[in-house]
Every structure is written in structure tokens, then in C-alpha cells.
N, C-alpha and C positions, 0 to 999 in steps of 0.2 A: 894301245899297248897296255894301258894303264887297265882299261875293262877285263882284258885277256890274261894279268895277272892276277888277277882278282879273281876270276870265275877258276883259275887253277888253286888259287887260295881256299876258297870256299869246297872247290870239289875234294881238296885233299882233310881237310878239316871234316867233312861227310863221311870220305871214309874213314878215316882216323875213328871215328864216334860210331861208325857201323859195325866194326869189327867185330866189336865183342856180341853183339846180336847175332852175325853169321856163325861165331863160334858156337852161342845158345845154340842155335839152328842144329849145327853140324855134331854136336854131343849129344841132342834129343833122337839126329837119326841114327848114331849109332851106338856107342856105349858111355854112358852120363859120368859117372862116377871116376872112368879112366880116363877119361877127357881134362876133367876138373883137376884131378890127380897130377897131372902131366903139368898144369902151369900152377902149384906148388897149394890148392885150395882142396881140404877133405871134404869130400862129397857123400851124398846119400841116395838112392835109389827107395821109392818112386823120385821123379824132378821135382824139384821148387819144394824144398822139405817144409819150410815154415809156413807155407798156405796150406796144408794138407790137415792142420788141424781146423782151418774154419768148417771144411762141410763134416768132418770129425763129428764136430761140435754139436752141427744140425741133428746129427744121427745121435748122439750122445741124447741132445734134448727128448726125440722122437720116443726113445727108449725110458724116458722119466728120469734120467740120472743128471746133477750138477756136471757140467762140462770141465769147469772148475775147480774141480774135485777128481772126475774120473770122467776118461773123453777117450772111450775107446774106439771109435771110429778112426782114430789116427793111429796112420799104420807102425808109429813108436808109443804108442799107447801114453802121448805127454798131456797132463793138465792144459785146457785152454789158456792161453797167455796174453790176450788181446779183450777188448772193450767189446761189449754186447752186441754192439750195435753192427758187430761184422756178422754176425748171427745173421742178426735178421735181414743184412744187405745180401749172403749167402743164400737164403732161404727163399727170399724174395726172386731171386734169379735162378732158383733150383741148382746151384752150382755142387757138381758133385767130384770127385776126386779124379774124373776123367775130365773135367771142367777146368782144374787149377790149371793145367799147363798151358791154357790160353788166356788165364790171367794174368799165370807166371808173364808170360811172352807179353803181356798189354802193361803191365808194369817196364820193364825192363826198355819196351819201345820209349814211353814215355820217359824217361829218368834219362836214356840215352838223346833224344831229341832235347829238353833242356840246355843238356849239356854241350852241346850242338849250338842252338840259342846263344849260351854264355859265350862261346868259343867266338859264335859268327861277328858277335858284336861288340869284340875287342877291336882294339888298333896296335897296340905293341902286341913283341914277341913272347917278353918274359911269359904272360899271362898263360898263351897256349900252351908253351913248355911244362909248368905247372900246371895245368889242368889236364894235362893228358899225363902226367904222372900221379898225379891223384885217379885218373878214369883206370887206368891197368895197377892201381895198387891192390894188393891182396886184399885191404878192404871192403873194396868196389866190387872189385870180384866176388868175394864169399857174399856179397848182399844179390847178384845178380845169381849169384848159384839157389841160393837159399828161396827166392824170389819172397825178398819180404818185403812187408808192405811198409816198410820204411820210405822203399823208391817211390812210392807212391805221391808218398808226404812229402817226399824233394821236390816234387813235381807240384803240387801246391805251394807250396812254400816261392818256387821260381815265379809261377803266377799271379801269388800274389806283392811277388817284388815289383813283377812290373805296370802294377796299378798301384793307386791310393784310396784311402776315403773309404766307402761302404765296398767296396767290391774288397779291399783287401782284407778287411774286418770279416767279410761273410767267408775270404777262404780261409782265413784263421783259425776262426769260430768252428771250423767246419774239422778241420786238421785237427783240434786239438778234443775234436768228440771219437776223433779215430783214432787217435791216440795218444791223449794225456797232455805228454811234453811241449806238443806246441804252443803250450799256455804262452809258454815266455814270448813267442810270436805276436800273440792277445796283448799282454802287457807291452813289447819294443812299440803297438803301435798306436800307443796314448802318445806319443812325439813326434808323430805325426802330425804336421798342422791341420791337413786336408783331412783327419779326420775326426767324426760326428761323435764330443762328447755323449748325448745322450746316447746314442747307439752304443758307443763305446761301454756305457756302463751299462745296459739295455744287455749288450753281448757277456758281461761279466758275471752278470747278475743268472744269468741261463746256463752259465759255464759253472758260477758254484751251487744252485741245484740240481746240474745233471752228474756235478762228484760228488753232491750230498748224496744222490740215489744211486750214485756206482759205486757208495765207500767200501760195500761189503766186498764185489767183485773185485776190486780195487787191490782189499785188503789178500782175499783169494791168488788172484795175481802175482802179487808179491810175494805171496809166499809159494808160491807154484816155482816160480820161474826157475828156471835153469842156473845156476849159479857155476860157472867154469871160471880161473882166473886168465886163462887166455883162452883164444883171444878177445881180449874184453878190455874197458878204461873204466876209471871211476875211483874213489875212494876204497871203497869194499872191495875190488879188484886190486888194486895198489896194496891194502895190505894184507896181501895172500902173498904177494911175490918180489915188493920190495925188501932189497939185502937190509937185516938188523931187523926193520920195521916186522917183517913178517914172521919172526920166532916170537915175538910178544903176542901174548891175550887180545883175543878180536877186538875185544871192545877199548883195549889198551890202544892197537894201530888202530881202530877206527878214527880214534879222539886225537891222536898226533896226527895225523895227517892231515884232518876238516881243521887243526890249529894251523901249520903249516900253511895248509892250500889259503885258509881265510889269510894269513899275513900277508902271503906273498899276492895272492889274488888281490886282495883291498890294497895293497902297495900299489900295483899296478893301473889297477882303476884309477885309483885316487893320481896317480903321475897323470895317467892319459886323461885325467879330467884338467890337469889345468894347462893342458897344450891341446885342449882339446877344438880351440877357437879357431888356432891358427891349420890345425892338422886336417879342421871337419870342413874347411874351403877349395880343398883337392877334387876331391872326388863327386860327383853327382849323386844324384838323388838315388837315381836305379841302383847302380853299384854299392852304396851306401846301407838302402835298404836289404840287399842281397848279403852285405855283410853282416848286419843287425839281426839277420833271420839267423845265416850258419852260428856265429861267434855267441849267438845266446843261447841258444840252442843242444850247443856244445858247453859249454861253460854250464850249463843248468844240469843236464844230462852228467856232466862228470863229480858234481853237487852232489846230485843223486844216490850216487855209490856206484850201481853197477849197471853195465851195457856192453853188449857184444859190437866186435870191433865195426863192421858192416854201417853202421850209427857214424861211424868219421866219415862217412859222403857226405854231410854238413858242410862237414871243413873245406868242401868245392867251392860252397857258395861266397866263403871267405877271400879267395883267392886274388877277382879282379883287385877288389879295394886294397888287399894288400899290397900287391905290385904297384899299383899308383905312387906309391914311398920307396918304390924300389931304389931311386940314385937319386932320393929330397936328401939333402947334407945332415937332415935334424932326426931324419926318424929312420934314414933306411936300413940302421944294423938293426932297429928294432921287426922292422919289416921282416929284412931277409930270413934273421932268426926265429921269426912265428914263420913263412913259408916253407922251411927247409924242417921245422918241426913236426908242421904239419904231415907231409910227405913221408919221412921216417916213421909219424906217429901208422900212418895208414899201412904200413908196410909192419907189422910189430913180430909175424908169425916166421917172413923170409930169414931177416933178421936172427931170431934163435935158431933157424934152422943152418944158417952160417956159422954164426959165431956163437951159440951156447947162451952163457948167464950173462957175458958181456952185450952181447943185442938184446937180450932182455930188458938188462940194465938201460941200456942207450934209447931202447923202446919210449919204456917207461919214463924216464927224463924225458925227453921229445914230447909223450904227452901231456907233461907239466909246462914244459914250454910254451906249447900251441896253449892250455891253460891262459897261462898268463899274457902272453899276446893275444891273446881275445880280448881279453879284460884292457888292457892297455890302450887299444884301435876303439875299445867299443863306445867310449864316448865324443870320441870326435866324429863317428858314423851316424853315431845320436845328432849330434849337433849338425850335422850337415843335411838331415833332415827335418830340423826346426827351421834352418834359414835358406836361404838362396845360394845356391854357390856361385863361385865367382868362375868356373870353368867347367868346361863340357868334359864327358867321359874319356877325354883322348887321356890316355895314359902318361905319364912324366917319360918311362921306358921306352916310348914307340920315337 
């Protein structure tokens, strides 16, 4: 009886995590744009808008022009906005614009398989509940529309949760030459016990001079990129659209709000670092590290200034370890309120499309929340990957 509720558990959890792939499927055979339309995500026609500038790009170079600058092989004619190195992984595979939609489709499988992963090897309920509301949140979505290679990075980043030592390092290392931010990934896993100081700095030492030699591209980038304040999170996004903060001079909200975010962010830390003893004994290694990867990630990324919303599928990774605290007497209103933050954060576009400046508002909050609950968990996930826990991954909730 026990096997036969299980294998309905699992098969229902399969499909749960398939659906949105038969949707892909079923909008590529018929019409893309109104499909996406229809469960509340602006769409673009050719599919998978944000791969379409890699082979762009190839064709951009072929013609002598910086891609970086001017990348007209993409059918919106956008500056290239990703690391070299997709160039040449592009080029190498001759992937051409007829090519993407079976990248699109190889990303999207994997990110959904993970997720899948995550799902299979819970034991409570909360967890699923939450992770399938994060899988159908508009941010989930626009990153599966989009087919950015964001998913991609989710997909290492799960992989390398579930190792230690040199193999998590190599997919770090690897992640963050595709795209940047995973540095913070690099650095969560010097606390690592199991892993190899010298390699560790070995991998550090490669990672600052392949940004010494991408500084120009780097710089390029940045100044390319798309700049929209929804849907988006970050400081530079924050103040385009928070009330008050956003009638003041950029440079005026920039610097209140990075005072702000630093207060209340280092409050938070600083709390969760001296319960961090008793809080980093809960949860396991796996799930620990899974948190460590989303919560810095996120936390770093919102540092940053600016990211399009698609970038909160991080905040998946976050998920199990927070439910662990779901009904602990000491931490679980802090729990609840980073998961229920989460969740509204990912949702930011339905939101205004409801209720106007008030979901905005409420957006917005919610991403300062998930903020600061990242910051508050993220030393005790530290710590529970320096020592041993004293309990397996069975959740406090199940």
C-alpha cells in the first residue's frame, strides 16, 4: 500500500513538473505569442527571444562588426548581452537561429527535471506546495518563454549542490564563466569542509584573470543591457518605481536604498549569525547547500542593481531549507515570511495587473523581504555545512 502511494506521489509530481514543457510543445505547434498571452507572460515571435542573439552574434562577428556594440543578426537588432564565451560555444556547434528552438527546448527540459529532483526528494508537504508555486509563477514562466540561459545555470548550480569538494568547484567555476554572478557560488564554497583549499584558490585565481580579460566586454554589457524597471528586482530597478524614493535624482535613490538594503540586510545577517549554531543543525547538507547557492545568488544579484524578474528561479533553490523552520517555535515566522515573500516576489507583473500601484508596492516589499530572509537563513546554511548535522533531510513539516 505504502509502495502504491508512493509511485502515485511521484507520478503526480512528474506531471506536475511536465506541464509546462507540453505547454512549450503545444505553443511552438501552434501560435507562440498568443499562447504565452493567455497565462498572463508578453511574448515575442521568433521562440526563445533571448537565445536568438547568440548565433546573432556569430553572424555579427563573421561580418567584422563588435556584437557588443551592434549585433544585427538578432531579429531585434539588441547589443549582445552575455560573456564571450557563448560565441564561441555557438560557433563551435554551428547553432544557427533555426538551431535555438532546440536549445530553447534542452534548457527548459533540464531546469524542469531539477525541479523534479527537488520535488522527488522531499518528505513533507509544505515543500511541494511551494515549489510548484514558484514552478507556475510568472517568473518561471517568462524565463521558460524567454528560454534564457539562466535555466541553464539552475541546472548546474542543482548539480553542484548535490556533490562536494572538486566536482562542485569545477561546476561553479564553470557557471560563473557563463555568466558572471555565480561567483558568489565560487566563494559559498570556501565553507565547505570537503573542499580543496589550493584548488579553491587555484579556481579563484582563473576566475580573476578571465574578468580581467572580459573587463572591456563586461564593461560593454553593462552598458548595453536592457534597462526596463519591470519586470525586474535590484536596487536600480527599486528606484525607478518605489513611492517617494523614485521622484528623487538616480543617483539620490540609488544611495538610499544600497543605505537601507545595507542596514537592514547586515541586521539581518548579523541576527541570523548568532542563532546560527542552533538554526544550522536542522537541515542537511544537500538542502543547506541548495540554499546557499539560491539565497546568495539572489542576495548578490539584488546588490547588483538591476535583473530581470526570470533571475527569481533561484529563489526555488531556497525553498526546501526554508520549510525545515516551517513550525521550529524559534524561527518559523521568520521562515514563513521569507517563503510567502518569495512567492509574491515571483509573481510581481500578475500583481500590478490586479491591483495597479498597490501590487506594485506589495511586489516590491516582498522583494525586500525575500532580501532580507536570505540574509538572516544564510548563516546558519553556512554553518551547517562546516559541521555535521545532527538530522537527516526529513523535513520538521512532514
Amino acid at each position: 500500500m505504502k509502495r502504491t502511494v508512493g509511485n502515485y506521489r511521484h507520478a503526480a509530481l512528474c506531471a506536475g513538473t511536465a506541464v509546462p514543457f507540453a505547454f512549450i510543445l503545444v505553443a511552438l505547434a501552434t501560435d507562440w505569442t498568443q499562447l504565452w498571452g493567455a497565462v498572463g507572460i508578453r511574448s515575442f515571435s521568433p521562440p526563445f527571444m533571448d537565445l536568438r542573439s547568440i548565433p546573432g552574434a556569430v553572424d555579427a562577428l563573421t561580418l567584422g562588426l563588435n556584437p557588443f556594440v551592434e549585433n544585427p543578426g538578432d531579429p531585434w537588432n539588441r547589443p549582445f548581452t552575455y560573456p564571450r564565451v557563448w560565441i564561441a560555444a555557438a560557433s563551435t556547434l554551428n547553432l544557427s537561429q533555426e538551431g535555438v528552438v532546440w536549445i530553447g527546448l534542452l534548457f527548459a527540459a533540464m531546469f524542469l527535471v531539477c525541479v523534479y529532483g527537488l520535488l522527488r526528494n522531499l518528505k513533507g508537504g509544505y515543500e511541494a506546495i511551494f515549489i510548484f508555486c514558484a514552478l507556475y509563477s510568472n517568473s518561471t514562466l517568462l524565463a521558460l518563454e524567454r528560454g534564457n540561459n539562466d535555466l541553464f545555470i539552475f541546472t548546474l548550480a542543482c548539480l553542484a549542490a548535490c556533490w562536494a569538494g572538486t566536482r562542485l568547484l569545477a561546476l561553479a567555476t564553470c557557471a560563473t564563466i557563463l555568466k558572471l554572478y555565480p561567483l558568489v557560488t565560487v566563494a559559498a564554497s570556501f565553507w565547505d569542509p570537503r573542499t580543496n583549499r589550493m584548488l579553491w584558490c587555484a579556481s579563484v585565481a582563473l576566475l580573476a584573470v578571465y574578468i580581467a580579460l572580459s573587463l572591456n566586454d563586461i564593461l560593454l554589457i553593462r552598458e548595453a543591457s536592457e534597462f526596463s524597471s519591470l519586470p525586474s528586482y535590484g536596487i536600480t530597478s527599486m528606484a525607478s518605481t518605489a513611492p517617494l524614493v523614485s521622484e528623487l535624482p538616480p543617483t539620490t535613490a540609488n544611495a538610499l536604498l544600497f543605505a537601507a538594503l545595507a542596514v537592514a540586510g547586515g541586521l539581518s545577517f548579523l541576527l541570523g549569525w548568532r542563532t546560527g549554531t542552533r538554526t544550522g543543525a536542522r537541515a542537511d547538507e544537500h538542502i543547506s547547500r541548495l540554499f546557499v547557492f539560491g539565497a546568495s545568488i539572489y542576495t548578490a544579484t539584488f546588490i547588483a542593481g538591476f535583473n530581470w524578474d526570470y533571475r527569481l528561479i533561484f529563489l526555488i533553490l531556497a525553498i526546501p531549507y526554508l520549510c525545515v523552520f516551517w513550525n521550529d517555535r524559534a524561527h518559523r515566522l521568520a521562515a514563513r515570511a521569507t517563503l510567502v515573500a518569495s512567492i509574491v516576489s515571483m509573481n510581481h507583473m500578475p500583481l500590478i495587473s490586479a491591483f495597479g500601484d498597490a501590487g506594485n508596492g506589495a511586489a516590491s516589499l516582498a522583494k525586500c523581504a525575500a532580501f532580507a530572509g536570505c540574509l538572516y537563513f544564510l548563516p546558519s546554511a553556512i554553518h551547517a555545512l562546516r559541521g555535521p548535522s545532527t538530522t537527516h533531510s526529513e523535513s520538521v513539516t512532514s
